[in-house]
Structures are given as C-alpha cells and as structure tokens.
N, C-alpha and C positions, 0 to 999 in steps of 0.2 A: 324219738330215738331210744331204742335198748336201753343204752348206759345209762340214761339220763333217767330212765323208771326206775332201772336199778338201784342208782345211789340213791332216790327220793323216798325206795321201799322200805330202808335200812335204820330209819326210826331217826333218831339224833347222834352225829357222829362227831368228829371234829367238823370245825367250823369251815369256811370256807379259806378264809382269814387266813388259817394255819394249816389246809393243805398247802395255800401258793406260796406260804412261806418256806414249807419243806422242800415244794417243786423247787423255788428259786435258789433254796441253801444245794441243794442237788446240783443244779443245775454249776454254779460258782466251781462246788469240790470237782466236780468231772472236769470241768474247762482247767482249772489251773494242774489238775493231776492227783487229785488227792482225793483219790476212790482204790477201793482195793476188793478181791474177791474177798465172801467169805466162805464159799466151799472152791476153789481152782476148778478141780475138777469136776462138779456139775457145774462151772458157767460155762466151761469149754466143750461141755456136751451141747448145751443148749446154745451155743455160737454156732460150733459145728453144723447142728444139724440148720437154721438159719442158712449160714455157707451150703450146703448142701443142696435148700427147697429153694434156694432165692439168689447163688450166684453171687453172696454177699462178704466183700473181704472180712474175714476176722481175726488173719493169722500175725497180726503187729496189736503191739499194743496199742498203738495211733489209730488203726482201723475198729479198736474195740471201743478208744474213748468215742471216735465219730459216730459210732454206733450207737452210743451209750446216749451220748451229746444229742441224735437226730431222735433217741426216745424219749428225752425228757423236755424237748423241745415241744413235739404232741400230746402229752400227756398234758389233762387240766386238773383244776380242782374236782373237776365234775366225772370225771372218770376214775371218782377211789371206789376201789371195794374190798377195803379191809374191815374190822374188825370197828365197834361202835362201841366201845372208845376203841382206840387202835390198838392191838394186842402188844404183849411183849414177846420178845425173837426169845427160842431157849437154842438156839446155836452158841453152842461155846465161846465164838470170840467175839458176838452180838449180847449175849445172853442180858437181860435186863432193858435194852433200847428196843425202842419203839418199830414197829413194824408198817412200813407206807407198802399199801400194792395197791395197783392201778392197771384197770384193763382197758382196752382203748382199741376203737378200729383208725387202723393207721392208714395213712393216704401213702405211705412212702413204698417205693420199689426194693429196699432192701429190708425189709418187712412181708415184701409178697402181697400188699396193701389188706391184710391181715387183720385182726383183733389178735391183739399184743395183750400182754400180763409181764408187771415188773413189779418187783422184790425190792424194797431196799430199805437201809437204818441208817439214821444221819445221828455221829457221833456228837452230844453234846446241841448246843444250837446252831450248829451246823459254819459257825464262823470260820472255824479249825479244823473241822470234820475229824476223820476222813468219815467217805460217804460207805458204806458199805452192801456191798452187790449181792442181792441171794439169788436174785434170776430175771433174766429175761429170754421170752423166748413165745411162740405161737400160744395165746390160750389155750389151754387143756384139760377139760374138755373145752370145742368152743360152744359160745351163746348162742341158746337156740332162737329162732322165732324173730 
C-alpha cells in the first residue's frame, strides 16, 4: 500500500505510541466539542468544496464535528505524513504546538472515497485540548502511483 511506503520512507519519526495517542486525544476533543478552526475561512473553503464534489452536509456545526468524527475515526498511526519529528504550526493561534497531518485513502462516501489530508494541533496533551483544525480536505496534489 502507498501510505504505508510513505510513512516507512520518512527515516524515524514519532513513534507509533504517540501518533495513536494524538489520534485518540483528537478523537475525545471533537466528540465532547472542543475543537475549533484555526483559520474559519479556509476550513469553510475546504468543506465547501467536499459539500460540492461529494453531496456532503457541512453547513451545521454538528455536520462538521460528524465530519471531523468520521476522519479521525479512518485515520491510523500509519497514515502520518508530517514532519520527522513533527514540525511546529507558525499560525498565530497554533504558533509553537505541534503539527499532526495524515493522508489517508478513505472508504467513506462523504469523502468521495478519496485520499484525505488532515491538519491539526492538539492543545497541551490533549486532556483539555481544544483540538485545533487547519484542514481537511481531498489531498492536493493527489498520490501518485
């Protein structure tokens, strides 16, 4: 599988350990609510255009956490491909926290069963979060081959 060459190409990164720990701290802050953009309007682009290629509700904020919820539900450890060690966000209201991105071919219909790319920075260790969103949305470019 692609992903799985990918992430094995990328030398020594975080461990496995403390991706599923991020997935799982993600995973908590979306459910209970305590996720936030951190640009509005590029996550509303890249919803939009999802709503648009895929038929996919995004216009509540319930349809966004579902959204959110059914991507980090897919996502593993094995589908990171950020930064070895994980970089730091210089987004102003991220700036200094860690950056998780993860590409992933999704099985899901409101995905277009797609290769996904998602964004995100979990405040702190993620007990209290919030989790914070930079993007999700079709890979771009996608994986070739």
């Amino acid at each position: 599988m692609i992903l799985l060459k990918r992430y094995a190409d990328r030398g020594s990164g975080p461990s496995h350990k403390e991706l599923w720990k991020k997935i799982t701290a993600a995973k908590k802050l979306v459910k209970s609510g305590k996720w936030l953009a951190v640009d509005p309007f590029g996550l509303s682009d890249d919803l939009d255009k999802l709503a648009q290629k895929f038929d996919t509700e995004v216009e509540t904020i319930e349809n966004q956490t579902t959204l959110l919820t059914t991507a980090l539900e897919e996502v593993t450890a094995w589908n990171y491909d950020g930064g070895t060690p994980p970089t730091d966000s210089t987004a102003p209201k991220t700036q200094g926290l860690k950056l998780w991105i993860f590409r992933w071919e999704s099985k899901k219909d409101c995905f277009g069963k797609s290769v996904m790319y998602l964004k995100f920075c979990v405040d702190g260790t993620g007990e209290q979060g919030p989790l914070w969103l930079h993007s999700l949305h079709i890979d771009n470019p996608p994986l070739k081959g």
